[in-house]
N, C-alpha and C positions, 0 to 999 in steps of 0.2 A: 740278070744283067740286060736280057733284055728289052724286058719293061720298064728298064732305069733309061735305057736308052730311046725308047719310046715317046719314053716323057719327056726326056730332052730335045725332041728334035719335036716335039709339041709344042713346048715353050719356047722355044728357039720362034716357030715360025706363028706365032701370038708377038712375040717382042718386032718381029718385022714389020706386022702389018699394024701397027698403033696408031699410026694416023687413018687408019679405015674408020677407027673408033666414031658414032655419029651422036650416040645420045647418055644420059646420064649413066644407065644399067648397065651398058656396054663398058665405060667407064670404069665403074664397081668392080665389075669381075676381074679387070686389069689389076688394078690396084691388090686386089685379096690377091691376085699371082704373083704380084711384084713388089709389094710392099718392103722386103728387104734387101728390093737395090736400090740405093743411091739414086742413082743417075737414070734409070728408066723413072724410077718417082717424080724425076723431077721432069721429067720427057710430060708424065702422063698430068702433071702439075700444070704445063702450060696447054694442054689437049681440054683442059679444065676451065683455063681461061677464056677459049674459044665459045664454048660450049654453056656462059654462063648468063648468057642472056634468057637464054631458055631452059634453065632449072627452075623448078619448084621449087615452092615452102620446105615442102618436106622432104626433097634431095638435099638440100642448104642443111638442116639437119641430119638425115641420114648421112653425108659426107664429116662433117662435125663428129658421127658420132663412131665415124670409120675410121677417122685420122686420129681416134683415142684409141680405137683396136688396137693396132697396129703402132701407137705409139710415135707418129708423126704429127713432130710438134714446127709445121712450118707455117709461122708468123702472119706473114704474106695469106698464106691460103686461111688459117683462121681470121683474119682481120675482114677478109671479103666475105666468109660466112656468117659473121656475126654484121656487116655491112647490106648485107642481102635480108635477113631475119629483121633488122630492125625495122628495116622498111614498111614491113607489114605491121598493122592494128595489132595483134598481137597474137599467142599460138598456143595449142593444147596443154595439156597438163603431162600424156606422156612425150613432146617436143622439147617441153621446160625441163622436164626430168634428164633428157638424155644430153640436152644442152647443158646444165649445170651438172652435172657427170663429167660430161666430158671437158669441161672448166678446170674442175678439180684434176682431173688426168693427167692433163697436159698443161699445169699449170698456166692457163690463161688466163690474164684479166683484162677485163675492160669494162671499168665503170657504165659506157654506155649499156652497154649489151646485157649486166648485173642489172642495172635499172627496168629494162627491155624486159627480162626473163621473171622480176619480181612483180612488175605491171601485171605482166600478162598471167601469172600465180593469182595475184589478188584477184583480176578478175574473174578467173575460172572458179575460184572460191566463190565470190559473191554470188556467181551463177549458179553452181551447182553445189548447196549448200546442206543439201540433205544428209541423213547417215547413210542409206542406200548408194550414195554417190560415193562418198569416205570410202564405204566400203567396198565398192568395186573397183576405186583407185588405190587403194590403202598400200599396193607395194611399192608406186609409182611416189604417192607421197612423203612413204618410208624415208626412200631414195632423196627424194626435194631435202627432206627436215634436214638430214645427214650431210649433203652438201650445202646447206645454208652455214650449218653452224663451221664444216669445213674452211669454206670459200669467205668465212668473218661475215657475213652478206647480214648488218642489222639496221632492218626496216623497219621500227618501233609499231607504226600503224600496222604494218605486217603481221607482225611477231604478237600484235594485239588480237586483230581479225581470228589467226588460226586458233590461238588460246582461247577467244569464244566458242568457235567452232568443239573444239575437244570437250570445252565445259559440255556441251550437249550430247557426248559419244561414251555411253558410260562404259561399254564393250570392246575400244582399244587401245587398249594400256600400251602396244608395241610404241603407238603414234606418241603419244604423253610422253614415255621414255627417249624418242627423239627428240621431239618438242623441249622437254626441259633440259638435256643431256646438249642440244646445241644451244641454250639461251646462257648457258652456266659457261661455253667457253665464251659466247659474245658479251658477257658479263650484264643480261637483260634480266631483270625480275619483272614476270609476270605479274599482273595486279592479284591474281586470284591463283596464288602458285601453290596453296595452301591444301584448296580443295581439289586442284590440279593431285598433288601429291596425295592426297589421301586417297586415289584410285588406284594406286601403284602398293604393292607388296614383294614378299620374296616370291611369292606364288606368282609372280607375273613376267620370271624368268626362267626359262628350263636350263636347271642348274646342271645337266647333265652334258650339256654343249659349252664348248671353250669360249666359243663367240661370243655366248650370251651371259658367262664368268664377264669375260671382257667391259658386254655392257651395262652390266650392273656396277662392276666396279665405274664407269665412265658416269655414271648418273650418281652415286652413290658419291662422288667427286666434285659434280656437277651443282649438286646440292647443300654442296660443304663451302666451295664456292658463292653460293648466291646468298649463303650466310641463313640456311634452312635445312639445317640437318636432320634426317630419318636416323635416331640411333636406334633401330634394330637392322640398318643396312649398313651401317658404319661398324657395330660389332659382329657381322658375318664378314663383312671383306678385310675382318683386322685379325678374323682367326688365321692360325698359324697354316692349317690347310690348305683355306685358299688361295694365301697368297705364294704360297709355295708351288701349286700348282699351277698356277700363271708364271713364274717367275721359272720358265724352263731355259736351261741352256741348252740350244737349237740355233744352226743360223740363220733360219727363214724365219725364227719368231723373235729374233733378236730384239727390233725396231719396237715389237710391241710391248716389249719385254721391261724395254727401259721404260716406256713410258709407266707404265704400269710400275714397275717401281716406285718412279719418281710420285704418282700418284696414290699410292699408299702410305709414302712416308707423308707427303701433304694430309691426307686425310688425320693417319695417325699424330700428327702435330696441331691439327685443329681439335681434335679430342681434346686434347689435352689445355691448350690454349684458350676457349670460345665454349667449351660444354663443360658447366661446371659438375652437373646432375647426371653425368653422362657416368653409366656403370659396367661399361662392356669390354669387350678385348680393347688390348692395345699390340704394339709388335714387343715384341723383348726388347729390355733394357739393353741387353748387349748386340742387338740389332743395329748393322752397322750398314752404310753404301760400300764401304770397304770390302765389303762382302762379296761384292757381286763387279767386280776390276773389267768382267766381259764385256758389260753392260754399257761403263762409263768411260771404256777406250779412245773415242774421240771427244778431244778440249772443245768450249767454246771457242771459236774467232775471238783473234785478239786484234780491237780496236788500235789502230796505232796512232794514227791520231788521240784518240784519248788519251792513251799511256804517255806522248809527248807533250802531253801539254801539261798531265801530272806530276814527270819525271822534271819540268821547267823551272820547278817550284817549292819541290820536296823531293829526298830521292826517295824512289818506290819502294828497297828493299827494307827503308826501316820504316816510313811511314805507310806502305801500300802493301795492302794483299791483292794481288790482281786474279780475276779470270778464275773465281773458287766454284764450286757444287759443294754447298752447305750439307754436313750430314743432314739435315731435313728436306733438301732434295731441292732445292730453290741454288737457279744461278743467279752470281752476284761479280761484277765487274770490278769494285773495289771496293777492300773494306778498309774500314778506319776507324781513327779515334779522334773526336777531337774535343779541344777545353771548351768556355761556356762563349770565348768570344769566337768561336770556329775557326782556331788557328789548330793544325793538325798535332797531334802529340806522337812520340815513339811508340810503336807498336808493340816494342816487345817488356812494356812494363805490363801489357792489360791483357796479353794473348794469352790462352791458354790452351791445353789438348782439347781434341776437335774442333777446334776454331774459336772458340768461345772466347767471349772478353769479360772481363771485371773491372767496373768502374764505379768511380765516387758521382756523387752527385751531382759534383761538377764538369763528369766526364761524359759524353757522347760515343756510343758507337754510329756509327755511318755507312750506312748502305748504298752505293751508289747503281742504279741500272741503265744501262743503252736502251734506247727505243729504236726501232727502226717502223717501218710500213708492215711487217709479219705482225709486229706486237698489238697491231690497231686495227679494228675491223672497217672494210672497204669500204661500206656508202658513209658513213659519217668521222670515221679518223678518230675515232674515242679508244680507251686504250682497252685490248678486248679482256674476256675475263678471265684467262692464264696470269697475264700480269697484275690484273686487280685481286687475285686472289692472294699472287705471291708477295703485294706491296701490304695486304692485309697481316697476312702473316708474322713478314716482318717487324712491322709494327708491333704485332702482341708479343717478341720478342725484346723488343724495347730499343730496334734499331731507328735512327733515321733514315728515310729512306730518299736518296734524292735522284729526282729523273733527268736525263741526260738524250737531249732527241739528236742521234747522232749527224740527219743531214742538218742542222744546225750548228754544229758542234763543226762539222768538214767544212760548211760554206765561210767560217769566220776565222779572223787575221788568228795568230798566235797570245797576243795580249787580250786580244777581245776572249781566247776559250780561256783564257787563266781568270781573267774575268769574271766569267759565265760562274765557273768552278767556287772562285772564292767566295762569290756573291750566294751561289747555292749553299755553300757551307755554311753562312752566315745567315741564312732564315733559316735554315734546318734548325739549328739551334732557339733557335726563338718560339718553334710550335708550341 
């Protein structure tokens, strides 16, 4: 008690004297003390401002990479750190790491400062281009690969540069595995993805670690995606074992749990779809998402705007399925049927269990999905490669699939989205 009370009358007289504070370190130690108040945060926020003429490069970073510790995500203070960084020519490779880390943390973006931090990657690359170099950065870049393909960040010349770079590294498979495992969600095929791939085995994962189950399933994903499947990785993660054992209910592995779901069923429907030759596991026939009610507890957001401009024109219940998770693991906005001139038909002559539809020749199923700004990778707005994989999909399904970019769909009158909608129906049908 009373070494509890020591400390408190310690901190107590640290929170008094905070305007003593003279230089950045001083600062730091405040902040690791205080980080979970409020209002001293924001005391030590403006002590920050004072003080910011005379930070460094790498205080500007080391504060960035404080306020991801700690989980302070204030706007204002990130917007001057990435405004201070830009300034400079450009900055190291463990700077860029801890800068795009902390991006992904605390969900920040800004295009400038994405540009900034890619700059100054490619240059460090050009510079130091050796395998000796690779290799003494190799965790630092680990880290880069992993928040690129996070943060959507697709630099084409980029994403080209470091795929040279690998072609010449025959010794690390970790970096290849980030490398292709983020170009599969930016939806980028490498020109030489081929021989890229032919360095990678199941030997290049210690299957004995959760993580690294994880990451092979996420490559083995990634590659099913870029529409270059490894099937001896596609019938390891379709045995019944592993996917079981990923598939744990837990509440801290909840998040990854789904995904990983939803990314075996993907895989396992690309087998099936896209590999004709393909002669390896698949999941059981009575393998169901039903299965797993833990998992898929939260619905997608429901567009409301959408649904009123659908509800304007047909009513939903008999011609719309809205807001589904396809037994194959793909979300879909709204389903439908429509005849050959894109006028919708009743749904409950072609629906069947599990969602399935049966239709004549003259009949369309129709897929419709929301885009937002998550769906599209940040430097160029292209749709990344989660949804180019699930519009693939769909298709080898036999659905139409039409896209739907939602700030388009809110910026326009009510006539103009019925519009938008009829007019998409009516080339859908014409592909």
């Amino acid at each position: 008690m009373q070494l509890l009370d020591t400390v408190r009358s310690y901190t107590n007289s640290i929170r008094d004297r905070l305007e003593e504070i003279e230089n950045y370190t001083q600062l730091k130690q405040a902040m690791k003390i205080f980080y979970a108040e409020p209002n001293t945060t924001k005391i030590l926020d403006q002590k920050l401002l004072k003080l910011a003429e005379n930070l460094k490069a790498s205080d500007w970073v080391d504060l960035l990479n404080t306020k991801s510790i700690y989980r302070l995500r204030d706007l204002a203070i990130l917007d001057l750190c990435s405004y201070n960084l830009i300034k400079l020519k450009y900055i190291d490779i463990d700077s860029i790491q801890k800068c795009l880390l902390s991006c992904g943390i605390l969900n920040y973006h800004d295009q400038q400062f994405y540009k900034f931090l890619l700059d100054s990657l490619h240059n460090e690359l050009k510079s130091n281009d050796s395998k000796e170099w690779l290799k003494k950065n190799e965790k630092n870049f680990l880290s880069i690969l992993s928040s690129i393909g996070m943060l959507q960040l697709k630099d084409d010349k980029l994403l080209d540069f470091i795929q040279h770079l690998l072609e010449k590294t025959p010794d690390m498979p970790k970096l290849i595995v980030n490398y292709l495992t983020s170009c599969g969600g930016l939806g980028f095929k490498a020109k030489n993805l081929e021989k890229l791939k032919s360095k990678i085995s199941l030997d290049s994962f210690d299957l004995a670690d959760r993580k690294e189950k994880v990451s092979l399933l996420n490559y083995a994903w990634s590659l099913c995606s870029l529409n270059s499947p490894d099937a001896k990785l596609i019938d390891h993660v379709l045995c019944e074992q592993f996917w079981k054992d990923l598939l744990v209910d837990k509440p801290e592995e909840k998040k990854i749990a789904k995904a990983v779901l939803l990314k075996i069923l993907n895989i396992n429907l690309y087998s099936i779809l896209c590999m004709d030759s393909y002669q390896g596991a698949n999941l059981p026939e009575d393998f169901s998402i039903s299965n797993y009610p833990e998992l898929m507890l939260t619905k997608p957001n429901q567009n409301d705007t959408f649904v009123s401009t659908l509800s304007s024109f047909r009513s939903i219940d008999k011609y719309f399925k809205l807001n589904l998770l396809t037994p194959f693991g793909i979300f879909i906005d709204a389903l439908m049927v429509v005849d050959k001139n894109g006028i919708p038909c009743q749904l409950d002559k072609f629906l069947n269990e599990n969602l399935s539809l049966e239709t004549s020749e003259n009949e369309f199923k129709v897929a419709f999905k929301l885009i937002s700004s998550k769906d599209s990778t940040s430097m160029n707005k292209n749709l990344n490669g989660v949804i180019k994989f699930q519009l693939k999909l769909l298709k080898e399904l036999g659905y139409h699939t039409i896209i739907i970019n939602q700030e388009e769909l809110k910026s326009a009158s009510l006539i103009n989205r019925v519009n938008i909608i009829q007019n998409k129906l009516k080339d859908s049908v014409k592909k």
